[in-house]
C-alpha positions as MATLAB code, in Angstrom:
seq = 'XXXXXXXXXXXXXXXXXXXXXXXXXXXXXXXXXXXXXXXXXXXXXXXXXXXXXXXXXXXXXXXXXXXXXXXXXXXXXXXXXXXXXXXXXXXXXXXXXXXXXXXXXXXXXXXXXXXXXXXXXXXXXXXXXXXXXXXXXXXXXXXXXXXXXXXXXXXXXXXXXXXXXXXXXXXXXXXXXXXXXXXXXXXXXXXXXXXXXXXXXXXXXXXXXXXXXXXXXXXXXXXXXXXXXXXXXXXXXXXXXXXXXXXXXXXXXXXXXXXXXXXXXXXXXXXXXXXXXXXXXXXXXXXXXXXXXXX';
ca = [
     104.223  106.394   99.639;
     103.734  108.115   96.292;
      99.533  108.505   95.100;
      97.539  105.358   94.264;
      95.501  105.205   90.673;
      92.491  103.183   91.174;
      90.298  102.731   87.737;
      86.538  101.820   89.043;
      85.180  103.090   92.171;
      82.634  100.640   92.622;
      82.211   98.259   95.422;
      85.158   96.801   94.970;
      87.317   99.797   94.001;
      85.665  102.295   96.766;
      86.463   99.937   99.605;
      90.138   99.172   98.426;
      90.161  103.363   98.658;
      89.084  103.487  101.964;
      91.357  101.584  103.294;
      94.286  103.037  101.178;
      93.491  106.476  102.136;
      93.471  105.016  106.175;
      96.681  103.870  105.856;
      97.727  107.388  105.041;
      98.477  106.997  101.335;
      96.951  109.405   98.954;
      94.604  108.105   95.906;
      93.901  109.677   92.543;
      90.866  108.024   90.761;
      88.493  107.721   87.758;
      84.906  106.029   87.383;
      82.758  106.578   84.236;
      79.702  106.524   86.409;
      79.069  109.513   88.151;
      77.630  108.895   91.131;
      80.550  106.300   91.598;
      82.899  109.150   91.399;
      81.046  111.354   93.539;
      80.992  108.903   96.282;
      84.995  108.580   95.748;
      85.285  112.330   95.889;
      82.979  112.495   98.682;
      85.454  109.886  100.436;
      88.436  112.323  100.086;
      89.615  110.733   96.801;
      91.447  113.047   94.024;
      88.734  112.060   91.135;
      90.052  112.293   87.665;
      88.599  112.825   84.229;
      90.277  110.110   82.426;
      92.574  107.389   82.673;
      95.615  109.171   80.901;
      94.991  111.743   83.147;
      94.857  109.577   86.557;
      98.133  107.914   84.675;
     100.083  111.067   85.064;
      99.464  111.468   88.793;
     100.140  107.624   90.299;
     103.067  105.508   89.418;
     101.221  102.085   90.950;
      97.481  102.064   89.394;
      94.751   99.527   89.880;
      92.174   98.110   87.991;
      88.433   96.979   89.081;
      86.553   96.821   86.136;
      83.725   94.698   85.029;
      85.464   92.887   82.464;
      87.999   91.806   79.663;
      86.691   94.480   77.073;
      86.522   97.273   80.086;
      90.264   96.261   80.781;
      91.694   96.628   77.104;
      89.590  100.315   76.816;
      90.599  101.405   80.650;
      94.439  100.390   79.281;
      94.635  100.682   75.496;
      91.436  103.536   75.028;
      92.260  107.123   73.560;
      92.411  108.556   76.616;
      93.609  105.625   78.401;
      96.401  104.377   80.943;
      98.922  103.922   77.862;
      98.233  107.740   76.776;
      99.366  109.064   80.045;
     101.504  106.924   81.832;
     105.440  107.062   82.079;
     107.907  104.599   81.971;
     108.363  102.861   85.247;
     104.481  102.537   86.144;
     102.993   99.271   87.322;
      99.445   98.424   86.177;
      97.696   96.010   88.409;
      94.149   94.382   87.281;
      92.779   93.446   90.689;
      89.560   92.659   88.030;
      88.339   89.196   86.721;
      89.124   88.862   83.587;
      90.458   86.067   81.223;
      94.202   85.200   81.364;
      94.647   85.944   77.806;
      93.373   90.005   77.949;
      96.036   90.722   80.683;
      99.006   88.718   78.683;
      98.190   90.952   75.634;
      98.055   94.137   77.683;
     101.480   93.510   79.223;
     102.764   93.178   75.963;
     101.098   96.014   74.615;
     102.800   97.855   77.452;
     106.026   96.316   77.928;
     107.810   98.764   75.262;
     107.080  101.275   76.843;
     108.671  100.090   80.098;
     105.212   99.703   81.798;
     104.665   96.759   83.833;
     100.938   94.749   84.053;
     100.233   92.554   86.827;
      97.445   90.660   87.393;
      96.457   90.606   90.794;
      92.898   89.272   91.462;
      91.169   89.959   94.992;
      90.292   86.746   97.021;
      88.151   88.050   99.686;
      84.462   90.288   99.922;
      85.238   93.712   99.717;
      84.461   94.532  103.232;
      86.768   92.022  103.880;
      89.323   94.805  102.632;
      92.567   94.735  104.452;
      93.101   90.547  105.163;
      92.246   90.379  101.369;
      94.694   87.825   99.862;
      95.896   87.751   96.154;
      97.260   85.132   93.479;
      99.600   87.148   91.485;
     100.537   86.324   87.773;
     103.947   88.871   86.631;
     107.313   89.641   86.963;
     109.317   89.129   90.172;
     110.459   93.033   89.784;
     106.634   94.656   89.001;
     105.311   92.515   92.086;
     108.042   93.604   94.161;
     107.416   97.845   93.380;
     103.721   97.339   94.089;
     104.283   94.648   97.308;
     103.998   97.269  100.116;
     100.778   98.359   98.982;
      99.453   94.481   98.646;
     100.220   94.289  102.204;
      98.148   96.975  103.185;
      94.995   95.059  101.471;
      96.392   91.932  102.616;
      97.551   92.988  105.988;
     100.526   90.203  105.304;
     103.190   89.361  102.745;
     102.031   85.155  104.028;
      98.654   86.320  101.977;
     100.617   86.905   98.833;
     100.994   84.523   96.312;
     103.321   84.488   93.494;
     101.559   82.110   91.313;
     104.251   82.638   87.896;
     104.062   84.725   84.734;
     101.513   87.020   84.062;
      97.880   85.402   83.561;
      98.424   82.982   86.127;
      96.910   84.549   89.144;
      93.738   85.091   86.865;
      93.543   81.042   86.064;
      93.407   80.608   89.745;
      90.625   83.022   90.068;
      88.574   81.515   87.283;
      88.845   78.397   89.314;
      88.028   80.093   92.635;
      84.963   81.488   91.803;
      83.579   78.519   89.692;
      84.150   76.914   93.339;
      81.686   79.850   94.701;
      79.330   79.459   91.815;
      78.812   75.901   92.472;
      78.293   76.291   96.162;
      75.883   79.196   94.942;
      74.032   76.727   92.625;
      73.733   73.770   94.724;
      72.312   76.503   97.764;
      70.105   77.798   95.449;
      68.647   74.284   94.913;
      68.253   73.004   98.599;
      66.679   76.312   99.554;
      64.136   76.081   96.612;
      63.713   72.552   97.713;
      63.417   73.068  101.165;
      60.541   76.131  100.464;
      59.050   73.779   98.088;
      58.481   71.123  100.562;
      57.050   73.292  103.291;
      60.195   73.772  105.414;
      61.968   76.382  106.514;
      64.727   78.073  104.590;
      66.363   79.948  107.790;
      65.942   76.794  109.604;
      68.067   75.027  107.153;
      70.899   77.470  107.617;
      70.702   77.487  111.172;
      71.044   73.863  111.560;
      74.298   73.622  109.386;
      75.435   76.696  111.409;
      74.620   74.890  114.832;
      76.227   72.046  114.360;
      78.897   73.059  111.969;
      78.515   71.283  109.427;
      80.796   69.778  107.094;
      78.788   71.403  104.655;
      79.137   74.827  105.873;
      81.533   77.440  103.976;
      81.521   81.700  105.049;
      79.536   81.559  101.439;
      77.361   79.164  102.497;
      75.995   80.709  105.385;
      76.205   84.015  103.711;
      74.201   83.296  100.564;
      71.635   80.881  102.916;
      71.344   84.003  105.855;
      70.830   86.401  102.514;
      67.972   84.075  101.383;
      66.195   83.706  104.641;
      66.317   87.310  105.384;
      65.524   87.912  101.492;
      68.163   90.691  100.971;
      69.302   90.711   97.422;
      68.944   94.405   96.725;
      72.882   95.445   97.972;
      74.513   92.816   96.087;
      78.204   91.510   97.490;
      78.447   89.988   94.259;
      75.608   89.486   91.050;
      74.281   86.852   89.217;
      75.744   88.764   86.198;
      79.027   89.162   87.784;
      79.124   85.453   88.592;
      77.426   84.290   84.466;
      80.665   86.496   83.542;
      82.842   84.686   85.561;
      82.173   81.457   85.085;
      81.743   81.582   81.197;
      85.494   82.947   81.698;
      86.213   79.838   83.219;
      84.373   77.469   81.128;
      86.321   79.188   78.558;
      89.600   78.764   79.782;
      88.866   74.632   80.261;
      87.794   74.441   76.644;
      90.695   76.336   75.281;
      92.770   73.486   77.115;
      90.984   70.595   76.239;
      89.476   69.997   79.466;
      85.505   70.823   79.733;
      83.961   70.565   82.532;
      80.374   68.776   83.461;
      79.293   70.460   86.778;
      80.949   73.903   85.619;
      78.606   73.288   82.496;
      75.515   72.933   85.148;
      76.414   75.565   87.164;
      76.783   77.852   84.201;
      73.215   76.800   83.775;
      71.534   77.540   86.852;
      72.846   80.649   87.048;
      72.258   81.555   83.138;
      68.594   80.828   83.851;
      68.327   82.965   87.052;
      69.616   85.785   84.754;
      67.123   85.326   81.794;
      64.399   85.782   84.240;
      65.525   89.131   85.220;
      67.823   88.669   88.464;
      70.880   89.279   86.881;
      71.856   92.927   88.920;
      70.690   91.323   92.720;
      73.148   89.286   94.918;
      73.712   85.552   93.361;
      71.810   84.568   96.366;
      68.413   85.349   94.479;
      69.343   82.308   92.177;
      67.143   80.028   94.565;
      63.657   81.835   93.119;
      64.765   80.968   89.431;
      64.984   77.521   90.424;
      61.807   77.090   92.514;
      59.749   79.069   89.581;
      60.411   75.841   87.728;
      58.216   74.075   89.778;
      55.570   76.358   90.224;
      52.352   75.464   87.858;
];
């Protein structure tokens, strides 16, 4: 297989890498933050100066950036993707972003017979090879970039064609306002639960005991995080999530449909962000609640 592009080398990015570069397939790359790219280079990948430049080397490039604004610069910049890539390249945003910023950089590409895809990861990024992915685009871009997909996915059954390009980012929106309410209601019950005198770890043991129709892998992931207090090495941040769900809020609006518990959720995490929490692990969100009821 012909040399991967991956555009941010972060968490996300450096772990799809890893297990690209396992499988035997060669990856060019390109992080604006240094000691993201040294880690990449560090990791055997081919670390480029630019986008254009990564452009010219891989024919199938993906995107993990932070957001909408990072996307249009990473594609649409003076020494972006469009500068440097050739006719017959697929772009993939594996990013969150809002339908609408993918939609206008497909057609911002399309003349010049480069395809966009939006591709967003549903999985942790250790997680990396069973990931699965809800894919918005053409039948014939999804098909040129479907044997790498599998290689994240480890299955063509994990791969959904959800229709036209944006789609697979609606579904994502909707995904993780699903994580950021289970996030918010933890983050109440554990402030609760230390508030009242009992046990936080306790609380997450029962539910994992007995199995508990309330228990979810983020459940007992975000409760095991607060009872062991590590929020430092973040699998996900409280500003990641804020950006995320605004995204989604968003998208309801624009169709007429707002919602009341995203609204609260939005909220809860909002406020763990304006007291300073917003780069640790969403987890933390419990100690901006519980500082509410703190005299």
């Amino acid at each position: 297989m012909d040399t991967v592009g991956i555009i941010g080398l972060g968490v996300m990015g450096g772990h799809c890498a890893g297990k690209l570069m396992e499988s035997g397939i060669a990856v060019a790359g390109y992080d604006p933050y240094p000691p993201a790219a040294k880690r990449a280079a560090d990791a055997g990948v081919s670390v480029c100066d630019a986008p254009a430049e990564l452009a010219r080397r891989a024919r199938i490039i993906l995107l993990f950036v932070p957001g909408p604004a990072d996307t249009e610069k990473a594609v649409l910049g003076g020494d972006g993707i469009a500068a440097g890539a050739s006719a017959g390249t697929v772009v993939v945003n594996m990013s969150t972003v809002d339908p609408g910023v993918n939609i206008r950089m497909g057609e911002r590409l399309a003349p010049k017979d480069i395809a966009f895809v939006d591709a967003p990861v549903m999985g942790s990024p250790s997680g990396v090879g069973s990931w699965a992915f809800a894919l918005g685009g053409s039948d014939e871009a999804i098909a040129q970039i479907k044997d790498v997909l599998v290689v994240l996915s480890g299955s063509e059954e994990k791969l959904f064609h959800i229709g036209p390009l944006g789609h697979g980012n609606k579904l994502k929106l909707l995904n993780n306002m699903m994580l950021g309410a289970i996030n918010a209601c933890a983050a109440e019950t554990m402030a609760l639960a230390e508030h009242m005198g009992l046990s936080q770890k306790t609380l997450i043991d029962v539910a994992v005991a007995a199995n508990a129709r309330v228990l979810s892998n983020a459940y007992k992931e975000i409760g095991n995080r607060i009872a062991e207090g590590r929020y430092d090495e973040p699998t996900f941040t409280v500003d990641m999530l804020v950006k995320d769900n605004r995204l989604c809020l968003d998208m309801a609006k624009a169709y007429g449909a707002p919602l009341v518990l995203g609204a609260a959720v939005d909220y809860v995490h909002r406020m763990a962000q304006v007291q300073g929490y917003g780069p640790k692990d969403h987890a933390v969100s419990w100690k901006a609640v519980a500082r509410n009821w703190k005299g």
